[in-house]
N, C-alpha and C positions, 0 to 999 in steps of 0.2 A: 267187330272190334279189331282194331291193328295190334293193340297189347292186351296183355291179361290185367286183368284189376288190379291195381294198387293196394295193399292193405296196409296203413298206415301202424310200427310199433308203437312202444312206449315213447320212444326217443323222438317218429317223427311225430306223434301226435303234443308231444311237449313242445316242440320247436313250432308247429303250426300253432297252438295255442297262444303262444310267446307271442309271433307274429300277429295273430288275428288283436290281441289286446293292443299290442303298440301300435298298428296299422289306429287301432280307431282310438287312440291315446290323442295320436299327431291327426286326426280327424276333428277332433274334440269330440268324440259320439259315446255317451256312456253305454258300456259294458251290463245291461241287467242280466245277461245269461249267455253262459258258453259252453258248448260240450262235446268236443274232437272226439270222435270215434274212430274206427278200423278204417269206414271208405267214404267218411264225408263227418259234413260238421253241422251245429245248431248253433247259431246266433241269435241274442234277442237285442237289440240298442234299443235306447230313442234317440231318433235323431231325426234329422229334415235333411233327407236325400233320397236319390233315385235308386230305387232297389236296385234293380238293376244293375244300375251301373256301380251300386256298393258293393255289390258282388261278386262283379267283376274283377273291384280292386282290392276286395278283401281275397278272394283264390289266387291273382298276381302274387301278391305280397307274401301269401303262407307259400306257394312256390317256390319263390326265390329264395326265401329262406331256409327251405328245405334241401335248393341246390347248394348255396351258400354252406351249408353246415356238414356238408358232405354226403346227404342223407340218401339223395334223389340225382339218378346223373341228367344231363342238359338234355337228354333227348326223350325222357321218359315224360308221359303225359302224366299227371295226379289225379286232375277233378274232370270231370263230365263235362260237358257244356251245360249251359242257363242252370237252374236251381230254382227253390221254390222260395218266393218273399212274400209274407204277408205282413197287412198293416192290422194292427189292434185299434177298435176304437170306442172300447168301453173298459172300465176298471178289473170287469170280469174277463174280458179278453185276455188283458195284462196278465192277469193272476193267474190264467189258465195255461198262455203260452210259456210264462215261466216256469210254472210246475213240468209241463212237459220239456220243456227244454232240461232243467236240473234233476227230475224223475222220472221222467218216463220214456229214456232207453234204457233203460234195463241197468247190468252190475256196470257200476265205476270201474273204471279204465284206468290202470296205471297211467303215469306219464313219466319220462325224464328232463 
């Protein structure tokens, strides 16, 4: 590792949160679950796009705004490379990855 890990506060985990909604506001991708933690985050949408490459532009976006707001200076890295996406494709899937995305990290996380 070239830096120490990022531990995102209250502030910056409000600000990425902020981001990660409008990013896929201006997407049109509904929002079923989100939950910013200290050093990474849990998204749930549906949508029809490339994980991947949603991922991509959802860490860009919570980035910038983290530089943008004063949080994060320009030369500090935030997220890891790639991440994990998976597709749901049954009803019980659904209801499972939401439950873990909204209960199952653990205590709620201030945010500002």
């Amino acid at each position: 590792m070239v830096q120490e890990p990022l531990l995102l506060d209250a502030a910056m985990r409000g600000c990425v949160h902020r981001a990660i909604e409008s990013y896929c506001s201006f997407k049109k991708w509904c929002v079923v679950a989100l939950n910013v933690r200290t050093n990474h985050f849990h998204l749930m949408t549906s949508c029809n796009a490339f994980a991947i490459k949603m991922l991509h532009g959802i860490k860009s976006t919570a980035t910038r705004a983290l530089r943008e707001a004063g949080l994060v200076n320009a030369d500090r890295r935030v997220w890891t490379s790639g991440g994990s996406a998976r597709k749901c494709f049954t009803p019980e899937d659904v209801a499972s990855a939401k439950e873990y995305v909204i209960n199952g990290q653990g205590v709620d996380l201030p945010m500002a």
